[in-house]
SETIZA-400800 format. One record per residue (C-alpha): residue in three letters; x, z, y; residue number from 1. Coordinates in steps of 0.05 Angstrom, whole numbers, plus 32768, in hexadecimal, padded with zeros to 4 digits. Example, Ala and Ser with C-alpha at 12.3 -4.5 7.8 and 13.67 -1.06 7.14 Angstrom:
aa | x | z | y | i
Ala | 80F6 | 809C | 7FA6 | 1
Ser | 8111 | 808F | 7FEB | 2
! end
This chain:
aa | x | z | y | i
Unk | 8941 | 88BE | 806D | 1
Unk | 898D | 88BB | 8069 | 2
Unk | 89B8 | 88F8 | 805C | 3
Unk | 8A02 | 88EB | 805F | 4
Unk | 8A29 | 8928 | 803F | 5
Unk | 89FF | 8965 | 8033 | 6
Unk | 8A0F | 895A | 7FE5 | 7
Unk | 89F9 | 89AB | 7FD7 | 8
Unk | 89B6 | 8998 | 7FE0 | 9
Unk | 89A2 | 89CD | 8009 | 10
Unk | 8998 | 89A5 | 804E | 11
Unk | 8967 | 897D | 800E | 12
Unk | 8948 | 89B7 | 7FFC | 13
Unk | 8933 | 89C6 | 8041 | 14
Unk | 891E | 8982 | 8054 | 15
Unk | 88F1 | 8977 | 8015 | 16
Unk | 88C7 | 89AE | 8038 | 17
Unk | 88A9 | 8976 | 805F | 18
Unk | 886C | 894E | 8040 | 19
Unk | 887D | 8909 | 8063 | 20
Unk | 88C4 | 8905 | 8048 | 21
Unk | 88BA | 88CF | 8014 | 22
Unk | 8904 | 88C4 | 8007 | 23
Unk | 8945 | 88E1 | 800F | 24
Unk | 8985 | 88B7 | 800D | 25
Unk | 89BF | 88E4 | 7FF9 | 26
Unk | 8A05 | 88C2 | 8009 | 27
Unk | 8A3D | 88F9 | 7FF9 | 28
Unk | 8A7F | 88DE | 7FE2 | 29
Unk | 8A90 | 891A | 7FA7 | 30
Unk | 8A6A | 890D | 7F73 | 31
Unk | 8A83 | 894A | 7F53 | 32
Unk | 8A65 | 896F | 7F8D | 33
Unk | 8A17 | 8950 | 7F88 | 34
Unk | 8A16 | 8957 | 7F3A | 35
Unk | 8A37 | 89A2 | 7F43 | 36
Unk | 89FF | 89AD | 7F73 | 37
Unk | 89C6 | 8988 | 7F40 | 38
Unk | 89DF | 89B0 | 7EFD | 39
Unk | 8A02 | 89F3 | 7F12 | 40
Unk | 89D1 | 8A2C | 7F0C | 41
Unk | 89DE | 8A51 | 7F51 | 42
Unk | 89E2 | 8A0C | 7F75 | 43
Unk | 899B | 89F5 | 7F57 | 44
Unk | 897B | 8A3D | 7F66 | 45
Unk | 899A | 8A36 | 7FAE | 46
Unk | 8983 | 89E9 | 7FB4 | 47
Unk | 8941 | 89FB | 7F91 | 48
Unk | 8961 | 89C1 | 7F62 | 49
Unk | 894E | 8991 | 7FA2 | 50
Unk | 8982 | 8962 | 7F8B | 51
Unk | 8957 | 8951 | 7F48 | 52
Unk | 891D | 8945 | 7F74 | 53
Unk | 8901 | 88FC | 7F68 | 54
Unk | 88FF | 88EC | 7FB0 | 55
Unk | 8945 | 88F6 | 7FAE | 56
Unk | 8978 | 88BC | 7FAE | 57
Unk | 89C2 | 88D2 | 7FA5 | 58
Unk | 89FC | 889E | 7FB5 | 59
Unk | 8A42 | 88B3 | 7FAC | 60
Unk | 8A6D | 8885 | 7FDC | 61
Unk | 8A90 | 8894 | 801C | 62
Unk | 8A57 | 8894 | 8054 | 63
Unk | 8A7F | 8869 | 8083 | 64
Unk | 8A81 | 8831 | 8049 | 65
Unk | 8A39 | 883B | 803E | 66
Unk | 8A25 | 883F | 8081 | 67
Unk | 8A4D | 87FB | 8087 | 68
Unk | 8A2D | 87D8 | 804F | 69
Unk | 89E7 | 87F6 | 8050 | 70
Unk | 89AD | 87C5 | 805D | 71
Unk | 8973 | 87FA | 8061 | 72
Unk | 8956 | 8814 | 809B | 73
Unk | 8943 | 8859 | 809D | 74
Unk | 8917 | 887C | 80CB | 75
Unk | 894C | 88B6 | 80D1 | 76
Unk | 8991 | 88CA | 80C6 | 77
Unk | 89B0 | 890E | 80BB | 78
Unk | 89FC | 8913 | 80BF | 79
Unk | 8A18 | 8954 | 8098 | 80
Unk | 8A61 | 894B | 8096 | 81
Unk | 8AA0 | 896B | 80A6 | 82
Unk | 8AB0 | 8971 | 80DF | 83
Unk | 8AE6 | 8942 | 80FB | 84
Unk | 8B25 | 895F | 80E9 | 85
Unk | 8B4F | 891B | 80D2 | 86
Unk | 8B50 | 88D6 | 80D7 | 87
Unk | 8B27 | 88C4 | 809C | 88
Unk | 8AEB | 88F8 | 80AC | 89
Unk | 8AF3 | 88EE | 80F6 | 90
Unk | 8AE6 | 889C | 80E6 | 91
Unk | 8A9B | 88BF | 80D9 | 92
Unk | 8A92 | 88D7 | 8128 | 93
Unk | 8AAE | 8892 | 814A | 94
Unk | 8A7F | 885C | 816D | 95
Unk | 8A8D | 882F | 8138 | 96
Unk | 8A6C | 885F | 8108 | 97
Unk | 8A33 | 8870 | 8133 | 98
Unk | 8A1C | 8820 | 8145 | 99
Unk | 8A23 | 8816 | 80F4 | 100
Unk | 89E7 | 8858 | 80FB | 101
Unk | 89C8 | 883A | 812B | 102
Unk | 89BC | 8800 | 8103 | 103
Unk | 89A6 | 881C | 80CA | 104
Unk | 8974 | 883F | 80FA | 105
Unk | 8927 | 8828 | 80F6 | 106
Unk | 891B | 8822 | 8144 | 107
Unk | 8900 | 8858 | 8156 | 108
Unk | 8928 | 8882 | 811C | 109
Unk | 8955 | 88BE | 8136 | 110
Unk | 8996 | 88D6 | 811A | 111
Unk | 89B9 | 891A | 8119 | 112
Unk | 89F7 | 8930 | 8111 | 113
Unk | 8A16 | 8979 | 8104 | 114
Unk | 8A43 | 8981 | 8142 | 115
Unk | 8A72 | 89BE | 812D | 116
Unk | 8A71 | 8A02 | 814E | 117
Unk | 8A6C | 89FD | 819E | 118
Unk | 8A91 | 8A43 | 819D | 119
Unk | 8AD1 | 8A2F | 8168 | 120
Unk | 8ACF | 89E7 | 8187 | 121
Unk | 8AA7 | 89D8 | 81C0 | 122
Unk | 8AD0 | 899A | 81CA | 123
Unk | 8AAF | 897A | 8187 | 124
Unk | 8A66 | 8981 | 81A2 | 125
Unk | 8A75 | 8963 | 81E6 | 126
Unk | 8AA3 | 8923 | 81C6 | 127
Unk | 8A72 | 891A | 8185 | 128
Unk | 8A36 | 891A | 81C4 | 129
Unk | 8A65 | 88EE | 81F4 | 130
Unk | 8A70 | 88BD | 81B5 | 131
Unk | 8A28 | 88BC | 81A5 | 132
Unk | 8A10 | 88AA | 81E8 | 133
Unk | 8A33 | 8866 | 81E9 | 134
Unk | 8A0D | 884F | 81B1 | 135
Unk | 89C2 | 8876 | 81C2 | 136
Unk | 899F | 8875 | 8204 | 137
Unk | 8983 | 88BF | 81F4 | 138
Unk | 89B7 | 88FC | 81D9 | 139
Unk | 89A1 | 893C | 81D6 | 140
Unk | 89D0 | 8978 | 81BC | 141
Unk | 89B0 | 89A6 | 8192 | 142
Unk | 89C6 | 89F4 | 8183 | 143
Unk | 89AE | 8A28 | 814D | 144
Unk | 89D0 | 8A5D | 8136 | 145
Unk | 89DE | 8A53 | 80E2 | 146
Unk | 89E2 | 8AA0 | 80C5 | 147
Unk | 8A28 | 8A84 | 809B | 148
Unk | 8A45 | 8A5C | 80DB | 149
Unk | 8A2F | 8A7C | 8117 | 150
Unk | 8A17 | 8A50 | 8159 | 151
Unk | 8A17 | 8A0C | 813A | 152
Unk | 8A15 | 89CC | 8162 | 153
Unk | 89EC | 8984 | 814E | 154
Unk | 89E1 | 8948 | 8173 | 155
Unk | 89A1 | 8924 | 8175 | 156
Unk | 899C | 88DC | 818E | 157
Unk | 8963 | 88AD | 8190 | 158
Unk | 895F | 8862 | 819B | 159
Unk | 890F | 885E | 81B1 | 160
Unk | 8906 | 8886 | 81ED | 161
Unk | 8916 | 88D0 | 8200 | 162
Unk | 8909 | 890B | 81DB | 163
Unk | 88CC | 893A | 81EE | 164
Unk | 88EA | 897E | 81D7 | 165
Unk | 88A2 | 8996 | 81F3 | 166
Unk | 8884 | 8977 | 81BC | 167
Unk | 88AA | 8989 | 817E | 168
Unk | 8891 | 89B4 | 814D | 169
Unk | 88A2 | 89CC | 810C | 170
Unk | 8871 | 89BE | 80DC | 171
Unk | 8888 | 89F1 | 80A3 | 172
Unk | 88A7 | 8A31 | 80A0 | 173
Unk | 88F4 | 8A43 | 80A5 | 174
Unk | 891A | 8A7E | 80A6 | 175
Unk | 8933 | 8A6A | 80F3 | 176
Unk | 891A | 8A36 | 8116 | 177
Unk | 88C5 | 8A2E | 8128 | 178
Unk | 889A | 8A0F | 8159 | 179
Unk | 88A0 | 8A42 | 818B | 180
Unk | 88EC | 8A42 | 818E | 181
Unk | 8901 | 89FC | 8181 | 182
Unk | 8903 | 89E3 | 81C6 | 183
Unk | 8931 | 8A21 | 81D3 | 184
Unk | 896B | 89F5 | 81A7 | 185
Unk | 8974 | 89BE | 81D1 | 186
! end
């Protein structure tokens, strides 16, 4: 699994919930940030010190550079970044970007991205989806409402055939999201 940004480790801690995750590739450009979040006792207590977990891989380079130059396919890809405010974070949201996921994609991986707040800017979800689907035959917004943010969007697209929101469950329990609700997101 590849996480670009997320350097807190929280979105970690969360996903190290799941037995099958074998591996987590961190790629957050601040270093200061991930080793803040790895040695800073209210950080590791809110990480559950995830970032020190040996399945955990942290790279500090720009993710557009690494997404460029990596060589590894990975089965899936969570984007956590910024949302697209200039021209250097808004490189991260272009088709360019999203082919150089694709990629890096096993062939029947999936990729997510955090898609800003559909009530602050419900422009961003639509043109992050619209972007998307030139690159991925399936694109499925996703919403959940995040305690700190409010309604929250993501975008989920898929390269191997379309998503059965019927069938997804989740496997472990969260404070938000379960099996019964999940299909309610999309």
């Amino acid at each position: 699994m590849l996480l670009l940004g997320a350097g807190d480790g929280l979105a970690v801690r969360e996903i190290l919930k799941y037995d099958t995750v074998e591996q987590i590739t961190i790629v957050d450009i601040d270093k200061r940030v991930t080793d803040l979040a790895k040695e800073h006792p209210i950080l590791t207590q809110a990480n559950g010190q995830a970032l020190s977990d040996s399945r955990v891989h942290i790279i500090n380079t720009d993710a557009f550079v690494f997404i460029r130059e990596n060589k590894k396919k990975f089965d899936m890809i969570l984007i956590d970044l910024p949302d697209p405010s200039n021209e250097t974070i808004g490189r991260l949201y272009t088709k360019e970007f999203y082919r150089l996921a694709q990629a890096s994609l096993e062939k029947d991986g999936v990729l997510m991205t955090q898609a800003s707040s559909p009530f602050f800017a419900p422009n961003v979800i639509s043109i992050i989806k619209h972007t998307l689907e030139q690159v991925f035959p399936v694109v499925r917004p996703v919403f959940v409402n995040v305690p700190s943010f409010g309604e929250w969007g993501f975008v989920l697209a898929n390269q191997d055939g379309e998503i059965d929101v019927d069938a997804l469950t989740v496997p472990i329990e969260t404070q938000y999201i379960d099996s019964q609700n999940i299909q309610e997101r999309f």
